[in-house]
C-alpha positions in Angstrom: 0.2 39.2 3.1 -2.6 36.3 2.8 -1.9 33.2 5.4 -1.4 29.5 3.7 -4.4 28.0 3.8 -4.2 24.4 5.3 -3.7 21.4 2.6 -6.7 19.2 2.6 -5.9 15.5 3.0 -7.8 12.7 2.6 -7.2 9.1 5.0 -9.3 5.9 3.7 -9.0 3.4 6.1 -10.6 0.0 4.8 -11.8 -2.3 8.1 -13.5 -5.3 9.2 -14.4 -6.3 12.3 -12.3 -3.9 14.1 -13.7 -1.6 15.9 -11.3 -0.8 18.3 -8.2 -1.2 16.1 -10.0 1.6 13.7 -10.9 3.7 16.6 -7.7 3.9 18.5 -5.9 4.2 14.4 -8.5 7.2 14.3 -7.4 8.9 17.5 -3.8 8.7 16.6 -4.4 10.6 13.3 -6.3 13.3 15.3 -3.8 13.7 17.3 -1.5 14.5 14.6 1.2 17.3 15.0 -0.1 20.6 12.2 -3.5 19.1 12.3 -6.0 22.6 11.3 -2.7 24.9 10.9 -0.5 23.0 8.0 -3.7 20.4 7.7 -6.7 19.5 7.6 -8.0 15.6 7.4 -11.0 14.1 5.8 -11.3 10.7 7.5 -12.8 8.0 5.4 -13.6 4.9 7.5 -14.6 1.8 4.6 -16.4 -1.0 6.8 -16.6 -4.2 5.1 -18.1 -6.0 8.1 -20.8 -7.7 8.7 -22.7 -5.3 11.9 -22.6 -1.8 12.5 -19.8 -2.6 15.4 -17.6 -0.5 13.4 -20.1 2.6 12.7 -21.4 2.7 16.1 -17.3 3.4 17.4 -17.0 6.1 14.8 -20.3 7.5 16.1 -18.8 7.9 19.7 -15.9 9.1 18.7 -16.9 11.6 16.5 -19.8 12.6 18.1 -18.5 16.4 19.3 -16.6 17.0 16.6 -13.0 18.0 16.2 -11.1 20.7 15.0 -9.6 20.3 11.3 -11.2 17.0 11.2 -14.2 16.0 9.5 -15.7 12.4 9.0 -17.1 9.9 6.4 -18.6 6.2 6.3 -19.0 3.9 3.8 -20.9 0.6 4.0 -20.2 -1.3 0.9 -23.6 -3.0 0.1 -21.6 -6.3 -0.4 -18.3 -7.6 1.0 -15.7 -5.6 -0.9 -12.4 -6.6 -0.1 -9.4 -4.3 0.8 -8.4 -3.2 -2.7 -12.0 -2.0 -3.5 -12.8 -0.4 -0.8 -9.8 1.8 -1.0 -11.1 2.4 -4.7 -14.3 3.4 -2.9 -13.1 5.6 -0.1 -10.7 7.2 -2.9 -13.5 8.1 -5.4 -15.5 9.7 -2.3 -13.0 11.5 -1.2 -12.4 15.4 -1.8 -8.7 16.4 -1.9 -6.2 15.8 -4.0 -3.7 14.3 -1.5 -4.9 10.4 -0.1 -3.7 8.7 2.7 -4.1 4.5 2.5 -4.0 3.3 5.8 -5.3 -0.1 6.9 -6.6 0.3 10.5 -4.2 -1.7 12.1 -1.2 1.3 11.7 -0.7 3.5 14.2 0.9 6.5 13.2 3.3 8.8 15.3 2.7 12.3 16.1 4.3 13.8 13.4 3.7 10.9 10.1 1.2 13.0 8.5 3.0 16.3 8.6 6.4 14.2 7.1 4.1 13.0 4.6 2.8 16.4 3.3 6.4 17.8 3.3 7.7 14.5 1.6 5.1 15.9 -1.1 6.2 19.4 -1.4 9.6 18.5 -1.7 9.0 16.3 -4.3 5.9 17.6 -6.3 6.8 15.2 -9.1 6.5 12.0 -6.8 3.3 10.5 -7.7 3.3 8.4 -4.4 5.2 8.0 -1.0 5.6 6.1 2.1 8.5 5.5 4.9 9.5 2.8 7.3 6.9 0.5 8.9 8.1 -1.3 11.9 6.5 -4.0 13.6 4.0 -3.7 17.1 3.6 -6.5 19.6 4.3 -10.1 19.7 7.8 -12.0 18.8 8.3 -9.3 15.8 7.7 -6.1 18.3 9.9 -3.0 17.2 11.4 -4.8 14.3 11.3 -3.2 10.9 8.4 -5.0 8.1 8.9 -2.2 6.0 11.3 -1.6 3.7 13.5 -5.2 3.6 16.6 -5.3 2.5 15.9 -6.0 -0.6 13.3 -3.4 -1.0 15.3 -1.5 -3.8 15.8 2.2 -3.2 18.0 4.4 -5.4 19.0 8.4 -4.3 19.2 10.8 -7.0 20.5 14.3 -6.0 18.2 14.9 -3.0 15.5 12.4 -3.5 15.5 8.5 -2.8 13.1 6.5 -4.9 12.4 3.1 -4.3 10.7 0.4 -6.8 7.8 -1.0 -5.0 5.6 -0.2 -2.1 3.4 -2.9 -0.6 0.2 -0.9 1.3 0.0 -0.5 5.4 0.7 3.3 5.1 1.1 4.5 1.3 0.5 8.4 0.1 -0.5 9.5 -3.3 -1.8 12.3 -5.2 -5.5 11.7 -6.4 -5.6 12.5 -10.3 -2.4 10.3 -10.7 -4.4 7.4 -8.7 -7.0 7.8 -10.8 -5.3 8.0 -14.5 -3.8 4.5 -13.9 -6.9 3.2 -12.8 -6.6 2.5 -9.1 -6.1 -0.6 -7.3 -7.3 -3.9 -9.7 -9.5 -5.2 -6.7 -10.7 -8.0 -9.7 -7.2 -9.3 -10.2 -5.7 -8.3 -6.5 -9.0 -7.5 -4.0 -7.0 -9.1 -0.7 -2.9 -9.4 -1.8 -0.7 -8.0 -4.3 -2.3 -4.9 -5.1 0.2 -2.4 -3.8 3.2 -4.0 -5.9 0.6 -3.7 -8.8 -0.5 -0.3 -8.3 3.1 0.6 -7.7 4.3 -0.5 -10.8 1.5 1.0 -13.2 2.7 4.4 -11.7 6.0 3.8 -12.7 5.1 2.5 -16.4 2.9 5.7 -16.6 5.8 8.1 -15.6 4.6 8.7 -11.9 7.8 8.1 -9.6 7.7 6.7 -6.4 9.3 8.2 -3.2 10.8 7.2 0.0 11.1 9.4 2.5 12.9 8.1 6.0 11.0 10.7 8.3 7.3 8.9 7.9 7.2 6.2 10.4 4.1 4.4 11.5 3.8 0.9 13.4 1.8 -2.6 12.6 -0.1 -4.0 14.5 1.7 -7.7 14.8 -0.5 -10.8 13.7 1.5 -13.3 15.9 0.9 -12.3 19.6 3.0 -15.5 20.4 6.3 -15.0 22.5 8.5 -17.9 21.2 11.2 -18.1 18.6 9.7 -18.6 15.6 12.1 -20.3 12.7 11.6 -17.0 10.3 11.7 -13.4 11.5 9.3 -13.0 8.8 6.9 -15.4 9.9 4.7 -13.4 11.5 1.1 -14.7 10.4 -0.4 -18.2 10.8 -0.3 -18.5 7.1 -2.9 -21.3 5.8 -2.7 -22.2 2.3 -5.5 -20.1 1.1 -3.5 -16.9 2.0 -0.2 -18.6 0.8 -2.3 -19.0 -2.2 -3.6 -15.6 -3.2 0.3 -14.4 -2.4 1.7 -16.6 -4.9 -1.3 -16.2 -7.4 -0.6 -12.5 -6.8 3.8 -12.9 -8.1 2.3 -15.3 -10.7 -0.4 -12.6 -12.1 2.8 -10.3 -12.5 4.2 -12.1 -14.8 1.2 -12.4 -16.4 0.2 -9.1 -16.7 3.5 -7.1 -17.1 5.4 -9.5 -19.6 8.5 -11.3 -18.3 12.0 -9.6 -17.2 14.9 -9.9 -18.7 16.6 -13.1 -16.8 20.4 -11.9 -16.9 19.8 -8.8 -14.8 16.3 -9.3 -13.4 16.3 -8.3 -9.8 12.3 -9.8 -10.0 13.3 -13.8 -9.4 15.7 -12.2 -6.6 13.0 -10.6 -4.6 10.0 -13.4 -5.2 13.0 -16.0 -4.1 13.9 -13.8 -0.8 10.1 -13.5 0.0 8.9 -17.0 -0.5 12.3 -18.2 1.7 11.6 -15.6 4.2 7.7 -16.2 4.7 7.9 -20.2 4.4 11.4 -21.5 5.1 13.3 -23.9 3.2 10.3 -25.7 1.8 9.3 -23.1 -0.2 9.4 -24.5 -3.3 6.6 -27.2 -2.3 4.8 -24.6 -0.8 4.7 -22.8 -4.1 4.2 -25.8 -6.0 1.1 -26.6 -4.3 -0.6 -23.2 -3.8 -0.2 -22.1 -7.4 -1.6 -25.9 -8.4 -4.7 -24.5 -6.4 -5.4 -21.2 -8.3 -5.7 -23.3 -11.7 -8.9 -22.7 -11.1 -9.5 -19.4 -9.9 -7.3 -18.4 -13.6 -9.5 -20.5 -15.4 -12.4 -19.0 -14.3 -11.1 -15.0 -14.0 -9.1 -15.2 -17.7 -11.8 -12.6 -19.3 -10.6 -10.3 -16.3 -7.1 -10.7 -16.8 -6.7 -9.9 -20.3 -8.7 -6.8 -19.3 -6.5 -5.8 -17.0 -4.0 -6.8 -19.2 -4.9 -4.1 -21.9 -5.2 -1.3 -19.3 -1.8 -1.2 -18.5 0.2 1.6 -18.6 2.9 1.5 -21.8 4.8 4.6 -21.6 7.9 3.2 -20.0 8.4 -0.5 -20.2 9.0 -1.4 -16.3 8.8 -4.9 -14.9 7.9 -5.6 -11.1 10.6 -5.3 -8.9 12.9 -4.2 -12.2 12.4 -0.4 -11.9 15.8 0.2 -11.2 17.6 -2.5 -13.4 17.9 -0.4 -16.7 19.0 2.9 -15.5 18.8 4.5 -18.5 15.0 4.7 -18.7 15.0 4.9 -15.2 16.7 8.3 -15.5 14.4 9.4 -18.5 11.5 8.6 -16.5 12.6 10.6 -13.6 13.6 13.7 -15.9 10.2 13.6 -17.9 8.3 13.7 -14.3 10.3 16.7 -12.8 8.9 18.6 -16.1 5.7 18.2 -15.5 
């Protein structure tokens, strides 16, 4: 009787200027329960920074080698951005099962291994992820991710859930690549793991939850006192406001339109916007999308290109997966065929 041989997983972590965020993110995922027995990791460290900071940690730290480990670097000859330097650490990497981790997630002993099994129990699940809970600061040990109104759905064993926004995400390679990765040209700092997540769905790739996979973020707001949102935990500027609400606005855009009567889209973007910016929201949205007028005008030839590359097969709207249950169901029953 011939032993498993240990599945090959890929981790692209995109950085900048962290060099001892991606190093300690690095050691966590070595020290990863099944690591060389059930696994083996290919560590793909993307630095988008401007010194060699980042490459001279890695250097150290993998200097002697470890067991069921092995390491790569890219440095992107210009400032990539996070959604292409995924696309570059996915296109270098050599298994068919990919990791996405930004290096400010620690994971748990055991997150890897709950992701691999979260794949073989559902080898029609084109991507998965679990809970992300908050680490540090005013938000420390609360949970980010899922929200409440992150939509999940259970179907026999399984729970699916409509959208996945990055931090820690899982998918399977070929899929990743058949729907074109992440559009860094439309998305390259915000939005793209809603995008992605919805071109997998519209292509007949399901999305999974699985409760086990845990990992922590790293909070942005140190500061100890009460803040007026729980989910205020970045000092937002209007730039960054800007490129989030670009990002809801591209949807549309891009995917067409949902239905208004039983759209479960204008829910979410309203919970989010009042969540991240308080009861002035609608000014704040007012006046960030008045300053991406430009950025549209100059970026349309782009976004009719992405337009045309989306997926058609099933006609799903951000956020909407779940609202017609009907194709819902046929999308699920095609993918467990495959």
């Amino acid at each position: 009787m011939h032993e498993k041989r240990p599945v090959g997983i890929s981790v692209v972590i995109p950085t900048y200027n962290r060099p001892g965020q991606v190093s300690r993110c690095i050691m966590l995922l070595l020290g990863s329960k099944g690591l060389g027995d059930r696994f083996v990791l290919e560590v793909i460290v993307v630095d988008d920074s401007p010194n060699d900071n980042v490459k001279r940690r890695i250097d150290r730290l993998t200097s002697n080698g470890e067991k069921g480990a092995t390491f790569r670097y890219i440095k992107p000859r210009q400032s990539a951005g996070i959604a292409k330097a995924r696309n570059m650490g996915v296109r270098a990497a050599s298994n068919g099962i990919i990791i996405a981790t930004d290096s400010d997630i620690e994971v748990e002993n055991d997150t890897v291994l709950n992701t691999l099994l979260a794949f073989e129990d559902n080898p029609h699940a084109a991507m998965v992820s679990g809970r992300v809970f908050w680490r540090g600061g005013a938000v420390d040990g609360k949970l980010d991710r899922p929200r409440k109104h992150d939509r999940r759905v259970r179907v026999g064993k399984t729970t699916y859930i409509e959208m996945l926004h990055g931090r820690y995400v899982a998918f399977r390679r070929p899929a990743f690549m058949a729907v074109g990765g992440y559009d860094w040209e439309l998305f390259p700092l915000q939005g793209e793991g809603p995008d992605l997540s919805i071109r997998f769905w519209r292509a007949g790739y399901p999305l999974v939850y699985d409760h086990g996979i845990k990992v922590h973020h790293l909070s942005g707001y140190a500061k100890r006192e009460k803040m007026k949102s729980p989910y205020l935990y970045h000092n937002w500027n209007m730039h960054r406001t800007a490129m989030m609400l670009r990002s809801m606005l591209l949807y549309f855009y891009k995917y067409g339109g949902p239905d208004p009567a039983k759209s479960n889209w204008r829910k979410t973007i309203s919970l989010e916007s009042e969540r991240n910016f308080g009861d002035g929201s609608e000014y704040m949205i007012l006046s960030s999308l008045s300053g991406t007028l430009g950025w549209i005008a100059h970026n349309w030839k782009a976004m009719e290109k992405s337009r045309k590359r989306v997926p058609k097969r099933y006609d799903f709207k951000p956020y909407d997966v779940f609202s017609d249950r009907q194709l819902f169901m046929s999308c699920i029953k095609s993918s467990m065929k495959k």
